[in-house]
N, C-alpha and C positions, 0 to 999 in steps of 0.2 A: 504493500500500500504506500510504503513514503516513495518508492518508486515510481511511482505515477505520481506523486506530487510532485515530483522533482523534474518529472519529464512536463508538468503543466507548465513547471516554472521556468524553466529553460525556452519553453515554445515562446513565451511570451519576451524574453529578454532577448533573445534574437530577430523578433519582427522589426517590421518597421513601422514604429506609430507614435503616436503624438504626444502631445502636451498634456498632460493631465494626473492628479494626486488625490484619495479620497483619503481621509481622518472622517470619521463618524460623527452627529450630532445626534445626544441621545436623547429617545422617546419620551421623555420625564422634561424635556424643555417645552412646554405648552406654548408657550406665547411664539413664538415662531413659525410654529407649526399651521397656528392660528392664522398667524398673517400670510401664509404665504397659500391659506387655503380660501382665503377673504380676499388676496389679488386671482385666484384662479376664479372663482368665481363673480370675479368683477370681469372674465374674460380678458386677462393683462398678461399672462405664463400657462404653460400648459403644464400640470403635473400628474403622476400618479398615485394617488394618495392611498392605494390601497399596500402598498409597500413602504415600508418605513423600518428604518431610521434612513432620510436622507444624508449624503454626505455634504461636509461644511460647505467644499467645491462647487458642489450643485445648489446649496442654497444661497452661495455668493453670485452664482448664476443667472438665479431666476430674481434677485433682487435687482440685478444690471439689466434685466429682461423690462424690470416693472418700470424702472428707472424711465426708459426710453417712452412712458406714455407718461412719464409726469404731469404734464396736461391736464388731466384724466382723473388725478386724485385728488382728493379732499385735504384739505387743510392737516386734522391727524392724520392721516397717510401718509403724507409727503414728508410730516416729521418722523416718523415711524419707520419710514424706508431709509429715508439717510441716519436713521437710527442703528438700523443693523446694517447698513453697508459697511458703517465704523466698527461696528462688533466682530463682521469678518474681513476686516483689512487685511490678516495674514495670507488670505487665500486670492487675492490680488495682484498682478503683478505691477505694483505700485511702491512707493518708500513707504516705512509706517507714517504713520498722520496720528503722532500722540500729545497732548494738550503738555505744553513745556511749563507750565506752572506744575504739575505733579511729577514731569519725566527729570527724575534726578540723573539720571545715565544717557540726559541728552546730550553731552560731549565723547560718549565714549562712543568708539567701532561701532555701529550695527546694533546697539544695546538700545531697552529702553523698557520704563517702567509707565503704564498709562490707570487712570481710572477708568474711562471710560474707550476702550474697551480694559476690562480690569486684567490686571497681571501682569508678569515680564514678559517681555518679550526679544528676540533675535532673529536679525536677516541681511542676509547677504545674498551674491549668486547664485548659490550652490545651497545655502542649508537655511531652513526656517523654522522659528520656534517660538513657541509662545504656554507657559506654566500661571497659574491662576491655584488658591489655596482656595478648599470646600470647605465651608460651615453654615451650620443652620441648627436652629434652636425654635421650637414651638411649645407653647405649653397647651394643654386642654384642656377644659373642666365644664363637669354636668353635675346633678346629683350626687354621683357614684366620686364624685371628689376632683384632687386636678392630678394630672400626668403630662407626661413630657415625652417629644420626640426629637433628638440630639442626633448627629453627625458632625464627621471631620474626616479632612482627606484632602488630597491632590489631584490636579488633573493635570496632564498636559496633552500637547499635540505638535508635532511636528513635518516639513516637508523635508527632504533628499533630492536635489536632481529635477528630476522632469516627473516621476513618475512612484517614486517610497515614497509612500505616508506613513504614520506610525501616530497612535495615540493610548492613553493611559491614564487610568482614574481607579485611585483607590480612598474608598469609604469607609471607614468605621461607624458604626448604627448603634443607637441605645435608644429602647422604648423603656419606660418606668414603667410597665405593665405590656405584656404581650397583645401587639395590636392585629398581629401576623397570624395566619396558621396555615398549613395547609387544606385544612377543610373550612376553615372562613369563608363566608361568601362576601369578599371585600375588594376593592382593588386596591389594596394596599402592597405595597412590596416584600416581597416573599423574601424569607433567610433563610439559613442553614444556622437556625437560633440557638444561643448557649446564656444560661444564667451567667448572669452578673453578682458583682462580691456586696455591688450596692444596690440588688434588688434590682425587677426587671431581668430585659433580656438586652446580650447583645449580637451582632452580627457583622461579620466583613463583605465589602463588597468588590470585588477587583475588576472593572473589564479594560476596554484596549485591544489593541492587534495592529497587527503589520498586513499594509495593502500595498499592489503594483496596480497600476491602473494605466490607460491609454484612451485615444478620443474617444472609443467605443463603449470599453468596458472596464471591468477591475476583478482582482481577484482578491480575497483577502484569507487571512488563520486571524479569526477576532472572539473572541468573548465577550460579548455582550447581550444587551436585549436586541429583540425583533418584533415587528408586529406587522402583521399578515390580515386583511380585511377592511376596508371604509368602513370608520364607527368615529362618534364622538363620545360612547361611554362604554368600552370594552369591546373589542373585536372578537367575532367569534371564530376564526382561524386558529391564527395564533395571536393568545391575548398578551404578552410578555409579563404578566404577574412572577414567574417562576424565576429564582435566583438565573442569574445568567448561563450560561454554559459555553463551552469553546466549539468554534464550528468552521468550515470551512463556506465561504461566500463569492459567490460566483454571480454577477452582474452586468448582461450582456444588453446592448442599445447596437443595434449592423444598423437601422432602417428607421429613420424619424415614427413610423407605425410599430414598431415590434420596439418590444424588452421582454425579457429574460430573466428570472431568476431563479438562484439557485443556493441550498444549505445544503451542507454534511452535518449534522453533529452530533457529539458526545454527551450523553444526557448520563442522568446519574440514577440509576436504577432503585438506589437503597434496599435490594433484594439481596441477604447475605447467602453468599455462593460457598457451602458448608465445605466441598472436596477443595477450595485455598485458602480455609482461614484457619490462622493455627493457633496454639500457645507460645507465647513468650515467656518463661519463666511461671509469674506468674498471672501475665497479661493475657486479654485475648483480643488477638486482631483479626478482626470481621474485614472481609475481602467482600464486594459489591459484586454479583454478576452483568457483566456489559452489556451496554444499550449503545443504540445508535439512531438517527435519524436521518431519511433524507425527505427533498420536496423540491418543488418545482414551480414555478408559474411562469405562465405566457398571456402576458398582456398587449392585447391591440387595439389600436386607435385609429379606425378608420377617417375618425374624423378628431380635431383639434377638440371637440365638446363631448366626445364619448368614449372610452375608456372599459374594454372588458377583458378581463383574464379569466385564467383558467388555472387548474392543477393538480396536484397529488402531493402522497407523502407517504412513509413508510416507517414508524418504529418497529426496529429490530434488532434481535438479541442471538444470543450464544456465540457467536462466531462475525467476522467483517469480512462482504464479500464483495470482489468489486462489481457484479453487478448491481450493485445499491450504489453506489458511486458514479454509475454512468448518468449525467444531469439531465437528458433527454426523456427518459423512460417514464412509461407506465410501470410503479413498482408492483401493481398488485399482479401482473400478469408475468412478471420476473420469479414475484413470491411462488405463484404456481408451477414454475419451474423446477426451482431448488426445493422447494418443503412438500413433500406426500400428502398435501393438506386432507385429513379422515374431511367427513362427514359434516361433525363440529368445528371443523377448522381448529382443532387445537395445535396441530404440527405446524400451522403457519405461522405467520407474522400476522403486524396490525397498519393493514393499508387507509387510506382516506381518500375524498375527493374533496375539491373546492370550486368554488367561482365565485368571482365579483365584479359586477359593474357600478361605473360611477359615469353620470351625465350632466354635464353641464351646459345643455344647448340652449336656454334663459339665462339673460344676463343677471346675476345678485345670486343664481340659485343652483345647486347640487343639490340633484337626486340620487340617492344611492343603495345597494343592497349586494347584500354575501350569503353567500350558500355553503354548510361544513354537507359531508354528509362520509358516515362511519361505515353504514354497510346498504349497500341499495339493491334487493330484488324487485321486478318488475310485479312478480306474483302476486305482492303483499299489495300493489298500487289498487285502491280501487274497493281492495277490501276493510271493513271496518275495524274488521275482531285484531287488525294488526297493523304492524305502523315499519316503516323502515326509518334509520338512524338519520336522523337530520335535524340541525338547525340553522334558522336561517334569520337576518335582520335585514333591516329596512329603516330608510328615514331619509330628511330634510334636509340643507340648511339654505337660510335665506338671511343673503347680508345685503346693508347697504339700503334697504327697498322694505318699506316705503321712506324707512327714515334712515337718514344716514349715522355712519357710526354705530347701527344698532341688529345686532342680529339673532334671529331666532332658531332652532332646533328642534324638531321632531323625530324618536327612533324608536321603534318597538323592536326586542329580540324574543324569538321562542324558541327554544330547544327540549326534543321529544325526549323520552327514558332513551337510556343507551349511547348515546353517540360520542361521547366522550370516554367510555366506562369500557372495559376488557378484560375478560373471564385469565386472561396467563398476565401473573404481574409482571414480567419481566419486560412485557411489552404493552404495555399502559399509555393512554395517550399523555403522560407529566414526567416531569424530571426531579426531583428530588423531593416526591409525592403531589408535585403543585400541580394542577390540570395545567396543560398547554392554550388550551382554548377559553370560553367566554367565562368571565370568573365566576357566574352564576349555577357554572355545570350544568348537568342535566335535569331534564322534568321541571323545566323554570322558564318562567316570562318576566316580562320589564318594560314597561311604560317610562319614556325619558324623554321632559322636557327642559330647555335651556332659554333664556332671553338674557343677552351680554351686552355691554351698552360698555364702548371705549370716547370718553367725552374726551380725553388728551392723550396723547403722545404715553404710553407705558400703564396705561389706567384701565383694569381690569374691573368692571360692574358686573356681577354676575348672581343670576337667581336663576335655579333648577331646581326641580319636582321630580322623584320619581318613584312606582310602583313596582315592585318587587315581588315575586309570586314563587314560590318552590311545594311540588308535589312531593307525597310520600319518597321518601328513598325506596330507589326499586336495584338491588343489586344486580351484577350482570355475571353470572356464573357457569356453571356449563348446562343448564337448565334454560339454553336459549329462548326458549316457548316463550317463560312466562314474561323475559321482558319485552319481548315485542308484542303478546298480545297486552303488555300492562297499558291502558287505558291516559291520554296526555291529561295530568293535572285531575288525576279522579276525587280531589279533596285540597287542598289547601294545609301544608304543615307548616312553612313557614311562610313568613309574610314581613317588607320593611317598606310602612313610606316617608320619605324625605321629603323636606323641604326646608331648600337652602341660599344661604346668599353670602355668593364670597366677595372680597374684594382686593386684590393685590395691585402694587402697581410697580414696574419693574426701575429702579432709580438709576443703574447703570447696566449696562452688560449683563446678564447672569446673576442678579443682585438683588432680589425683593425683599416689598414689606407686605404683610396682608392679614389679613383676620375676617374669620369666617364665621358664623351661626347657622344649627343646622336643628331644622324642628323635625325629630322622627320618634317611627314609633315600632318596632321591629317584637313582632309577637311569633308565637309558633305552640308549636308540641314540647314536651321539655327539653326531651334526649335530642331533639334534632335542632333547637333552638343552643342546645346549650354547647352544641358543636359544629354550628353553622356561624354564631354571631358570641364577641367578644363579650361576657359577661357588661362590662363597663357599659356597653351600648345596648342592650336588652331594654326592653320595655318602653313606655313615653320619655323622651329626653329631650332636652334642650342641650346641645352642648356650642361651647363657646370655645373657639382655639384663635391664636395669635400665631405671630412669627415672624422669624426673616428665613433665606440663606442666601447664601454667597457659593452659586454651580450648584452642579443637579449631582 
């Protein structure tokens, strides 16, 4: 297997191609994402917004794109845009542009220290770099009392040449009470959580990786998050809830209509594989049985305002083979190859399908929807007593129209029993127990509304509603029958509605302040309340959080 990596790597260092460096910007930076989905749908850039994390390249791209209808924008916009054109000066081939009242290393070589955009920074011909320190402190409190959410870490990023990018971000997490879990139904960010000496939990967070890239495409080995599916409140593909994982990425553009996408990766089983875990004296170390993923998508845009992909994906275990590794493929029909799949499909592996479109042929508006689907017979279509694995969302968004600066959201998501869930844990749709897909799991629906209102330059006004709906837990065993005839939603066990208003506004760069109020009311069954939602948030609450941080 490193054999073929080394032979991708070598194809690509001997072509001949262009200009171009991807470093990542991660999913956890709302406000960007915001903007650059509020200039697509003011029809000013074309994106794809069902693939994400964009890279910084591409968002310095499409802000030079929007630049050219300046005309065109509003008063906030116009400052908003030359807002973050300044925030990715590195990815520019320009000198930096930092305010000489803060840049103390304005006389030195290529050095320089800016607030705005925040951090050090270095550039020359040949090497670029810019390092920025994480921190951020929230406190929260309801009834149930107050608690805190703390980090600390470094990020940087760097260019090489024409064509290395390389970036890196490490976090340290400490909640005063576990806000995380794997069976939460939250989108809150998943750890690999260990008690603290001062109560609470904490957790590490590492991602980063090394990319080549060229005018068309990039390849990268990165560890981080991903998210897979148009949603503005959890995608049901892949929802990137789950601690990160290292993966191989593969991002191909040949033909202003056609992209390409592509992961390998390493997911972490938590399944201990009894015939390599031994004794140490008098320790015991538990050895993980291996997991892997792949996936794919092909996205076409026949037209500038429409946008539809497709794809698949494959968790698989015991053994790496590289026809999982071919980025082309239908893996379920690869699986049928290699595994004698019985009857039950237990010899197999656990394949998927996907598709998403996004349309934005109304100017202010995106219309959009994703398709998961676990396991799909033709036979079951039609009939009632049974259901095939699927979930699918749908929604809105309407910016600009009828008032400007102001925009609304609409999304419903349902997902049937099953499609998330698999009878062999070793190939489970999650990685270090966290579902992959919509943080709601399965047998669950959701009502989401949003109205966001940006009156200046960095000013985040936000109120969102939403209903939350989860059916009896129906496990998925080798007793296939009874979840496909289990019945979508035959009762109600648990149940959360929200209603919220946050407000942040970003002061420089990567830099917020904001504080939020959230009136909900999250009831259920006990056992399934009391492992679905975080004690602290159970029942009518008001809770009230604050905060800043400095990077995501």
């Amino acid at each position: 297997m490193k054999i073929k990596i080394y032979v991708i790597l070598i194809s690509l260092f001997i072509s001949n191609i262009g200009h171009a460096q991807v470093a990542y910007e991660h999913i956890s930076n709302k406000n960007i994402y915001s903007f650059l989905d509020e200039l697509a749908n003011e029809q000013l850039i074309v994106i794809n917004s069902a693939i994400k994390p964009y890279s910084r390249g591409f968002i310095a791209q499409k802000l030079n794109e929007a630049a050219e209808f300046k005309g065109e924008l509003n008063k906030r916009q116009s400052k908003e845009l030359e807002f973050y054109q300044l925030a990715y000066m590195l990815e520019e081939d320009k000198p930096l542009h930092l305010n000489p009242t803060f840049d103390i290393l304005k006389h030195s070589n290529g050095f320089g220290i800016g607030i705005h955009p925040f951090g050090g920074f270095y550039k020359d011909e040949l090497f670029r770099f810019q390092a920025q320190p994480l921190y951020s402190y929230s406190f929260i409190n309801n009834d149930n009392g107050t608690e805190s959410f703390s980090y600390g870490g470094l990020e940087a990023h760097a260019y090489v040449g024409e064509h290395f990018g390389f970036y890196a971000s490490l976090r340290d997490n400490h909640t005063s009470i576990r806000f995380g879990n794997p069976e939460f139904l939250t989108l809150f960010e998943g750890g690999n959580y260990k008690g603290s000496e001062n109560g609470g939990v904490d957790w590490s967070e590492m991602r980063g990786g090394v990319t080549y890239a060229w005018n068309w495409g990039s390849i990268a080995l990165i560890k981080d998050h991903f998210e897979w599916g148009s949603n503005q409140h959890g995608a049901n593909i892949f929802g990137g809830q789950q601690p990160s994982f290292a993966h191989i990425s593969l991002k191909l553009k040949p033909a202003k209509w056609l992209e390409f996408n592509y992961i390998h990766g390493w997911l972490v089983s938590e399944v201990v594989d009894s015939s390599r875990s031994y004794w140490d004296d008098d320790r015991f170390r538990s050895v993980f049985r291996p997991k892997w993923i792949s996936a794919n998508m092909f996205s076409i845009s026949p037209f500038d305002w429409v946008n539809v992909s497709v794809g698949n994906s494959i968790i698989y275990s015991d053994y790496d083979h590289p026809g999982f590794w071919i980025p082309l493929f239908i893996y379920k029909s690869v699986d049928h190859t290699y595994n004698a799949t019985d009857s039950y499909g237990q010899a197999g592996q656990n394949s998927q399908l996907f598709g998403d479109i996004s349309i934005r042929y109304f100017k202010h508006l995106q219309l959009y929807g994703s398709l998961f689907a676990d396991e799909i017979k033709f036979t079951r279509i039609g009939d009632s007593t049974v259901h095939n694995f699927f979930s699918w969302k749908g929604g809105f968004q309407l910016s600009n129209f009828p008032l400007k600066n102001l925009s609304f959201t609409a999304e419903y998501t349902r997902t049937l029993p099953g499609p998330y869930q698999h009878p062999i844990e070793t190939t489970t749709y999650e990685s270090n127990q966290y579902n992959l897909g919509h943080y709601l799991g399965d047998n669950a629906e959701e009502i989401y509304l949003r109205i966001t209102f940006k009156p200046i330059r960095g000013l985040h006004i936000k109120a969102e509603a939403f209903w939350a709906k989860h059916g009896p837990y129906v496990e998925y065993d080798d007793n296939a029958s009874i979840i496909i005839g289990t019945p979508f939603m035959e009762s109600v066990s648990w149940e959360n509605k929200t209603l919220a208003l946050d407000i942040r506004y970003e002061v420089v760069s990567n830099v917020y302040v904001y504080i939020n109020a959230m009136k909900s009311d999250i009831s259920g069954e006990t056992e399934l309340l009391n492992m679905w939602t975080p004690t602290y948030y159970q029942g009518d609450q008001l809770t009230v959080s604050a905060g800043f941080n400095v990077g995501f």
